[in-house]
LOLO-143322 format. One record per residue (C-alpha): residue number from 1; residue in one letter; x, y, z. Coordinates in steps of 0.001 Angstrom, whole numbers. Layout:
BEGIN
 mimi lumfi    east   north      up
  NUM     A       X       Y       Z
...
END
This chain:
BEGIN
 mimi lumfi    east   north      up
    1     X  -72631   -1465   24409
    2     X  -76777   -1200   24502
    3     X  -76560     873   27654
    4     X  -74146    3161   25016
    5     X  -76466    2696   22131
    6     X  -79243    3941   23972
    7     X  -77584    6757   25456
    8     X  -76189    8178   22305
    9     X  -79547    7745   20190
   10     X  -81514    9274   23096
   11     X  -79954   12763   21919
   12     X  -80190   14008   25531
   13     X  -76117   15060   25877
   14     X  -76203   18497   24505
   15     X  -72911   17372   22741
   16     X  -74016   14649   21624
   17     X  -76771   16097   19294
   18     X  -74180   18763   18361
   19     X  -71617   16250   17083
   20     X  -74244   13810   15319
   21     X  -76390   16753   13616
   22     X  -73140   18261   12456
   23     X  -71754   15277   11467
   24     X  -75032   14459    9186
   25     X  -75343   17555    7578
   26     X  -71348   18053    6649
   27     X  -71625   14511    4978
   28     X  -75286   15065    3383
   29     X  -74348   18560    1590
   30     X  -70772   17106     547
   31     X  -71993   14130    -584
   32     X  -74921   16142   -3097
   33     X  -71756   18323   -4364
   34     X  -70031   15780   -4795
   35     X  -72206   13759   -7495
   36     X  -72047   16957   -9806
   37     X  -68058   17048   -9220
   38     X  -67506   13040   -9569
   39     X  -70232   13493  -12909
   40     X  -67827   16024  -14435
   41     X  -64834   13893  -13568
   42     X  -63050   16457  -11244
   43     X  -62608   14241   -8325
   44     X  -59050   16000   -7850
   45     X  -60564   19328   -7702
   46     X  -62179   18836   -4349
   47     X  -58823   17055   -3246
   48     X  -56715   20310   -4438
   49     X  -59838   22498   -2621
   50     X  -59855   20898     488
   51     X  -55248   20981     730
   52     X  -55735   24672    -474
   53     X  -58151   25793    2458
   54     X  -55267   25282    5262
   55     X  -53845   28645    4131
   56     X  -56833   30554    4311
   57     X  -57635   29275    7729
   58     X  -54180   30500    9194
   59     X  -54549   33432    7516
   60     X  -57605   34418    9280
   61     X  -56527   33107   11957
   62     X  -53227   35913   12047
   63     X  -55503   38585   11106
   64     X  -58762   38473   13461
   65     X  -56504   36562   16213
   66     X  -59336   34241   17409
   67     X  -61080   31098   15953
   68     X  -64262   32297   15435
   69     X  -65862   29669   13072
   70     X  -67118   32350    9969
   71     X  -64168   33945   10083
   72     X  -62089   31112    9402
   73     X  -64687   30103    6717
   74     X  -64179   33328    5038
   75     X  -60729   32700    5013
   76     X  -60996   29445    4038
   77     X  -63214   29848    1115
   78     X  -60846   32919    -451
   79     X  -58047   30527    -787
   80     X  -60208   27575   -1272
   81     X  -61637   29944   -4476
   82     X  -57892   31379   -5329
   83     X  -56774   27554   -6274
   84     X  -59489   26897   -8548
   85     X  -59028   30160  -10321
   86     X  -55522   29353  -10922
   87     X  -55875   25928  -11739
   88     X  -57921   27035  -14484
   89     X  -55859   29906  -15617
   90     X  -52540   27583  -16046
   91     X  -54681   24490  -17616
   92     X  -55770   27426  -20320
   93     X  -52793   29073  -20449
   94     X  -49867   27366  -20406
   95     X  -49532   23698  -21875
   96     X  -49468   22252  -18948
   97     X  -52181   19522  -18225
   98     X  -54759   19939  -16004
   99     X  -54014   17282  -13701
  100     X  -50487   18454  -13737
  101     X  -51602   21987  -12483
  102     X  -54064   20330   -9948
  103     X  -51076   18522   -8123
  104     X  -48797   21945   -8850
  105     X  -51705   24199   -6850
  106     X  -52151   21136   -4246
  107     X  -48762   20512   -2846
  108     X  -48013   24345   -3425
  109     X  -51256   25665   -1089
  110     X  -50874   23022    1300
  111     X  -47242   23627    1504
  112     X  -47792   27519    2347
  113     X  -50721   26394    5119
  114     X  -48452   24046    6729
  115     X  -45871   26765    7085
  116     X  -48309   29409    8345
  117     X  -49591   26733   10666
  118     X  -45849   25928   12133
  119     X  -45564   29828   12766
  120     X  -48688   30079   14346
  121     X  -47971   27328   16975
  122     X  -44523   28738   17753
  123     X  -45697   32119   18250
  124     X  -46959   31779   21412
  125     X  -50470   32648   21247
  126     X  -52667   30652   23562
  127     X  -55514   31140   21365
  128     X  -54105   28616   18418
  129     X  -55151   25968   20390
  130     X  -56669   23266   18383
  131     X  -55726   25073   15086
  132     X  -53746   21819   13936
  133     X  -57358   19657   14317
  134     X  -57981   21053   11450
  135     X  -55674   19015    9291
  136     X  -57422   15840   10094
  137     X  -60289   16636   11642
  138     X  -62272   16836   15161
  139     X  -65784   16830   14652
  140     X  -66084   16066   18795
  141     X  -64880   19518   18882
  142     X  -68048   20872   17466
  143     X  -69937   23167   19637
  144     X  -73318   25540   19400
  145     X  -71959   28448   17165
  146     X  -70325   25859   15155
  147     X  -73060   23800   14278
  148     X  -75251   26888   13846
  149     X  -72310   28148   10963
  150     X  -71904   25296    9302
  151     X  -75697   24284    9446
  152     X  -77115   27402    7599
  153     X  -74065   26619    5303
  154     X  -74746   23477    4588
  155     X  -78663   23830    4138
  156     X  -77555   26716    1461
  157     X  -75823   24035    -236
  158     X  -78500   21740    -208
  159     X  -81199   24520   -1356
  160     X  -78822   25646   -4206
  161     X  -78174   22464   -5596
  162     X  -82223   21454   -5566
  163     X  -82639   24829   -7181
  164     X  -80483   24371  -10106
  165     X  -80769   20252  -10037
  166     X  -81732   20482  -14355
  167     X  -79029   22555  -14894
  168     X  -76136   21186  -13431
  169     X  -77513   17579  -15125
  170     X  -77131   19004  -18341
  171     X  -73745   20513  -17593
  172     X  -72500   17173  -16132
  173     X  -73824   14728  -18915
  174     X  -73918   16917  -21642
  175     X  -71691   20232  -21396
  176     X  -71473   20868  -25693
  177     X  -75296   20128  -25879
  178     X  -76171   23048  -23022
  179     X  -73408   25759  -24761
  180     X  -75237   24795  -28431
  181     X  -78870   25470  -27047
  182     X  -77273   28796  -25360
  183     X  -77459   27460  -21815
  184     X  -74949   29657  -19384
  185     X  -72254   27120  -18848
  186     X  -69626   29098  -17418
  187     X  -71974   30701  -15139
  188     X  -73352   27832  -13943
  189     X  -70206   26033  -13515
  190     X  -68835   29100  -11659
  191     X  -71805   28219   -9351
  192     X  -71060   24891   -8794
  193     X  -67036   25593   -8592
  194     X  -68492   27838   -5521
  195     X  -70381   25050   -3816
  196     X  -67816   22698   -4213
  197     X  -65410   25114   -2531
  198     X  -68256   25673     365
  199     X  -68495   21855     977
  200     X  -65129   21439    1630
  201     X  -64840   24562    3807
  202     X  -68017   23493    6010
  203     X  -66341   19945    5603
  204     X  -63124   19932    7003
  205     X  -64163   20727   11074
  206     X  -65056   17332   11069
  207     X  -62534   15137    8986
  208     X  -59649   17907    8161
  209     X  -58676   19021    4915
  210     X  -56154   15498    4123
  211     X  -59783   13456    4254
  212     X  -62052   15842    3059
  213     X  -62071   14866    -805
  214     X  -62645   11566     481
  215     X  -66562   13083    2351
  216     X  -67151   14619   -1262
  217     X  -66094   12095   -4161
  218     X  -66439    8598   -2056
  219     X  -70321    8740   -1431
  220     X  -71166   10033   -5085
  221     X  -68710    6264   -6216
  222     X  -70660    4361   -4587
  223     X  -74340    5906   -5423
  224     X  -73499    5217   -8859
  225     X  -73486    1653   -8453
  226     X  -76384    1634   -7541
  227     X  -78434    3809  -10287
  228     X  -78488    5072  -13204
  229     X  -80663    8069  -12178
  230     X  -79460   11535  -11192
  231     X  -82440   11715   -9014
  232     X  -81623    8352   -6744
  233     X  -77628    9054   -7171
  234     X  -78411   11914   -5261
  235     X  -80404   10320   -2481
  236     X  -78247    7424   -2351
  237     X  -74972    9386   -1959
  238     X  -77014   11986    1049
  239     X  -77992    8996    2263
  240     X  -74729    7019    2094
  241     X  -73320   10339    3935
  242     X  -75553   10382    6730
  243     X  -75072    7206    7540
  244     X  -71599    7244    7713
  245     X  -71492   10272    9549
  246     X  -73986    8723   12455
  247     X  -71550    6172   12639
  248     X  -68628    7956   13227
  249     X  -70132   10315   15629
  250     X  -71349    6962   17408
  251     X  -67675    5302   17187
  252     X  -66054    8219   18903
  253     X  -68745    8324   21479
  254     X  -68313    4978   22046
  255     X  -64517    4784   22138
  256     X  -63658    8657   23153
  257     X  -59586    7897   22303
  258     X  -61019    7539   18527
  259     X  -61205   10740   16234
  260     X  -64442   11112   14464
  261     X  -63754   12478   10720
  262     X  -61833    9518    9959
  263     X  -64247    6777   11383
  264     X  -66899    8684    9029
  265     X  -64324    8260    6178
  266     X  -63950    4512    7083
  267     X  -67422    3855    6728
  268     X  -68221    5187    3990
  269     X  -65051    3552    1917
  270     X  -67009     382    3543
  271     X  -70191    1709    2168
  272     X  -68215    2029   -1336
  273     X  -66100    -791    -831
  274     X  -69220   -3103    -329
  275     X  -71511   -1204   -3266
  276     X  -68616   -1879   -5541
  277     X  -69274   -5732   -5115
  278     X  -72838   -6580   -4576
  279     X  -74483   -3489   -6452
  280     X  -76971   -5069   -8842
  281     X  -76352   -4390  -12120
  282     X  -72473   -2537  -12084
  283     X  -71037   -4305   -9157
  284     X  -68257   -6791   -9759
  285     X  -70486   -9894   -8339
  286     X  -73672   -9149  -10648
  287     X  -71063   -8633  -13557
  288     X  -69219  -12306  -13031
  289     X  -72715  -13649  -12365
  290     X  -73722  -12222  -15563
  291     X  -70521  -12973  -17505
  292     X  -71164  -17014  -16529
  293     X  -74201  -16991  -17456
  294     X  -73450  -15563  -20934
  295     X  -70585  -18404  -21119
  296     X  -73134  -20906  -19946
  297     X  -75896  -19904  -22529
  298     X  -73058  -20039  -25209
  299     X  -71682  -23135  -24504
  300     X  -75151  -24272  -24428
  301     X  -75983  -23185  -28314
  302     X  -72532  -24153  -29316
  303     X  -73801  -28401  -27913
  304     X  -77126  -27552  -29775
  305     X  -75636  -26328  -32877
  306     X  -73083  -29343  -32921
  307     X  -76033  -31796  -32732
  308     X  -77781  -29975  -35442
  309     X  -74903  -30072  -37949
  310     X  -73701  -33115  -37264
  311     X  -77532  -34756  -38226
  312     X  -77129  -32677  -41363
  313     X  -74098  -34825  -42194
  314     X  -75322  -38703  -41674
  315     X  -79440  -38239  -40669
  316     X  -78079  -40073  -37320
  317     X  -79907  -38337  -34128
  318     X  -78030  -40750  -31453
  319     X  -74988  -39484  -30549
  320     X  -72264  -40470  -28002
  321     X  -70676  -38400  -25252
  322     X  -66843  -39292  -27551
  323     X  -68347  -38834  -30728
  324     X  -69277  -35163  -29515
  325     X  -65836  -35003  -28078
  326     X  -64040  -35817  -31090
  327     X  -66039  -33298  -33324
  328     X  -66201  -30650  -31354
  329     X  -62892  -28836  -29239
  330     X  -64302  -28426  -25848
  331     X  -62878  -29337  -22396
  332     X  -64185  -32879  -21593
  333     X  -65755  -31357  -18271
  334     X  -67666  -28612  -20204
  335     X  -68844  -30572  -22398
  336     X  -70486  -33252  -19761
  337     X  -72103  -30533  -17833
  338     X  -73346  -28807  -21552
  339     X  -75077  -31985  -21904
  340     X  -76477  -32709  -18631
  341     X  -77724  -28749  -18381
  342     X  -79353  -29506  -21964
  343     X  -80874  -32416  -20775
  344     X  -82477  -30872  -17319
  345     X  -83338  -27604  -19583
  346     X  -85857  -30280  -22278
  347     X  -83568  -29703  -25206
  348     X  -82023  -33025  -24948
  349     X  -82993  -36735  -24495
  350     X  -80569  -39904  -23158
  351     X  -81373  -43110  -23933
  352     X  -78579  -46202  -23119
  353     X  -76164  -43397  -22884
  354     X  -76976  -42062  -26218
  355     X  -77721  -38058  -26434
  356     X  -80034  -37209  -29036
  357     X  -82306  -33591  -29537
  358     X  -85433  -33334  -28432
  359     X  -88163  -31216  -30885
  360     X  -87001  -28027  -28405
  361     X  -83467  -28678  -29015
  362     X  -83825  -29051  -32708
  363     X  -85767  -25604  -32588
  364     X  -83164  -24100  -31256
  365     X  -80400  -25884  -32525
  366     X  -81442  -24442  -36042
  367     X  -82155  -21579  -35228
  368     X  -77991  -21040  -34258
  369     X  -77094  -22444  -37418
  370     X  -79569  -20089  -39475
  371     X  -77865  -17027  -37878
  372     X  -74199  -18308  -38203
  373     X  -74958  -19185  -42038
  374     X  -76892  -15957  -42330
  375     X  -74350  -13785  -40739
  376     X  -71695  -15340  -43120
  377     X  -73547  -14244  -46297
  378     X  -73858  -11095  -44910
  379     X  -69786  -10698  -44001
  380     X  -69389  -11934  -47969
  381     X  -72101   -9797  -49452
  382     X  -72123   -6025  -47548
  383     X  -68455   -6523  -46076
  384     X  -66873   -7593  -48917
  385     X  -64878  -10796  -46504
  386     X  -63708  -13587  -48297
  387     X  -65418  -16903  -47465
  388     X  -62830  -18901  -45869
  389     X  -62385  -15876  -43076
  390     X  -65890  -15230  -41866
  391     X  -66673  -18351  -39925
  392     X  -64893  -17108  -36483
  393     X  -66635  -14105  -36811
  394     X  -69896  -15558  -37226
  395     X  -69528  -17985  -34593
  396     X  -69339  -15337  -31713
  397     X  -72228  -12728  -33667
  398     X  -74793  -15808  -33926
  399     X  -75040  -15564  -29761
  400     X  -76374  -12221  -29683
  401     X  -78069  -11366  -32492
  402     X  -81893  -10931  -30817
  403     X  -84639  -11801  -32423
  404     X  -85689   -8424  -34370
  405     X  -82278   -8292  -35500
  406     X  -82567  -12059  -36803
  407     X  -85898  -10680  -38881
  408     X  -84148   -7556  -40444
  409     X  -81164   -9652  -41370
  410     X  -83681  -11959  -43161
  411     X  -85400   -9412  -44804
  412     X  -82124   -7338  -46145
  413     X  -80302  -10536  -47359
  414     X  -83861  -11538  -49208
  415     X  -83669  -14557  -47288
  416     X  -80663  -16527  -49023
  417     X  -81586  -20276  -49594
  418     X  -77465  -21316  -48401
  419     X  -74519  -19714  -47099
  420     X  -70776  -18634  -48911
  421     X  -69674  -22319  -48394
  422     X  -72919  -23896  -50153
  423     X  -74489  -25344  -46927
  424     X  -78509  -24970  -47117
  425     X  -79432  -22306  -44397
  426     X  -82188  -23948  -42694
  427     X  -85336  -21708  -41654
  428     X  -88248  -22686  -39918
  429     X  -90693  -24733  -42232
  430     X  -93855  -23780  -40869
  431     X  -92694  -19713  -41419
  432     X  -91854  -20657  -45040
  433     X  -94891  -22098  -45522
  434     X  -96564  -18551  -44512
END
């Protein structure tokens, strides 16, 4: 395995270098499409792009009778081109959905390829010959001319889409704003509807037209976990690509029976799989983490605000652990750990198994009854909601109103002395005093 390692990273095997610089470039300039197509939610596009291609190949392929690598790109592209025009025309003209016509132009292009491709291999012609790779792929099958094609192809792509990196922002976030300000939309979609069709074409020599959507749409996914900048999406998603496309060059050097394209398809669904988890911030592990502590923090307020009230009631600050039970409707587990977090946190003392607030907890025990009897006058006064239905309400607001809203809230209710039930809102003496 190390002897293989170092032999494949040494870049001495002429194929070698062929295969792994191929490999990186296909998945860096599909991956920087693909971020403007995933933006404008048309992953399907590249997916109908990349089934429509097959046709165009075995066209060229009849007419020039050899597989020389631009020619089958030219014919490639046409088609490639052809299905986006008429997806558009029948989404525009006819009522028939645009998804609808995106699985219509799909199945129909990819239908007519796989036909041309059956008469191709029965005609006899020696020169077909690894015509069928190109329905899943053979990136080992990449030699000089190839990698010189599809490299000045795919460093057009990357030039172009640097080049007109503000525009196609605005038309991906924003397409009504750029046609109001009298920005070229159509144009400049027309441009990008052009790359995307390039990326697939240069694309699908290493993982085939079936995988293909796969090299454009899965890197941007997974880039946009991690960022909410165009800038870094962009490098994240090249970067996502190359990586994946080292390691599937490495896999089939390492294991010559396995086909490249799809190993570099693997890894990056891993790549996405794995950013769709632990990516801070949108992954589904930060968001749990974040939704307990939310739960945590209310749960927390709710003990506090219990203590509060229920020293409004009898002046008693002792309180025990079934006296808190029987007031308030809380799991008996919850509630223990509530008290034992409030303790460690300073907002609550224990003395001979007696809870009680500390001058902390009292702060901030008042503090969530001030906003729940605020919010309540305010439900009553501006909403016009009768008395005895704004509590619930209330008691889920009171946990996020922030501090700037708690002043303007103040402020616009003149600062209400008690709430639509006639309990005294309780503000902070020393502010009153001010």
């Amino acid at each position: 395995m190390i002897k293989d390692l170092f032999d494949f990273f040494s870049f001495q095997d002429p194929n070698v270098r062929y295969v792994a610089a191929g490999s990186v470039l296909l998945a860096i300039s599909s991956a920087l499409v693909g971020c403007f197509t995933f933006l404008k939610k048309k992953a399907l596009v590249g997916d109908a792009v990349a089934h429509s291609v097959l046709p165009g190949i075995c066209l060229a392929f009849l007419i020039s009778g050899n597989k020389n690598p631009l020619v089958l790109i030219i014919g490639a592209f046409a088609t490639g081109w052809l299905s986006l025009v008429l997806i558009d025309f029948i989404s525009r003209n006819s009522k028939i959905k645009e998804d609808t016509s995106i699985g219509l132009i799909l199945s129909v292009f990819f239908g007519i390829g796989i036909l041309l491709l059956t008469m191709i291999q029965h005609s006899g012609n020696a020169a077909q010959t690894g015509l069928d790779s190109f329905l899943f792929g053979k990136a080992a099958a990449l030699v000089g001319q190839d990698l010189w094609v599809f490299s000045s192809i795919s460093l057009v792509l990357v030039v172009v889409v640097f080049i007109f990196y503000k525009d196609f922002a605005l038309i991906s976030f924003d397409e009504s704003f750029a046609k109001s300000i009298g920005f070229p939309v159509r144009r400049l979609e027309l441009v990008l509807t052009t790359l995307t069709v390039l990326a697939v074409v240069t694309g699908i020599q290493a993982v085939g037209v079936v995988l293909m959507a796969a090299m454009l749409i899965t890197p941007a996914a997974a880039a946009r976990f991690w960022t909410d900048k165009l800038s870094w999406m962009l490098f994240i998603a090249a970067f996502f690509g190359a990586i994946s496309g080292v390691s599937g060059a490495f896999i089939s050097y390492t294991a010559p029976s396995m086909p490249t394209g799809p190993w570099i398809v693997l890894v990056v669904s891993m790549l996405a799989i794995v950013s769709f988890f632990v990516a801070p911030g949108k992954g589904i592990l930060s968001r749990w983490i974040r939704q307990e502590r939310i739960k945590i923090r209310i749960i927390n307020e709710n003990i506090l605000k219990l203590f509060y009230q229920l020293s409004e009631q009898d002046n008693n600050q002792r309180r025990s652990f079934q006296d808190l039970l029987k007031k308030r409707q809380m799991r008996e587990t919850t509630l223990r750990k509530g008290l034992r977090r409030l303790h460690i946190q300073g907002y609550l003392s224990n003395q001979d198994g007696k809870w009680s607030l500390t001058t902390e907890g009292k702060i901030k025990g008042r503090r969530v009854v001030k906003l729940h009897r605020l919010w309540e006058v305010y439900l009553t006064q501006y909403l016009r909601i009768a008395p005895d239905h704004v509590h619930e309400d209330a008691d889920n607001i009171e946990h996020i109103l922030t501090p700037e809203l708690e002043k303007r809230l103040e402020a616009l209710l003149d600062y209400p002395e008690s709430d639509p039930h006639s309990s005294k809102i309780p503000y902070d003496p020393n502010l009153m005093k001010q």
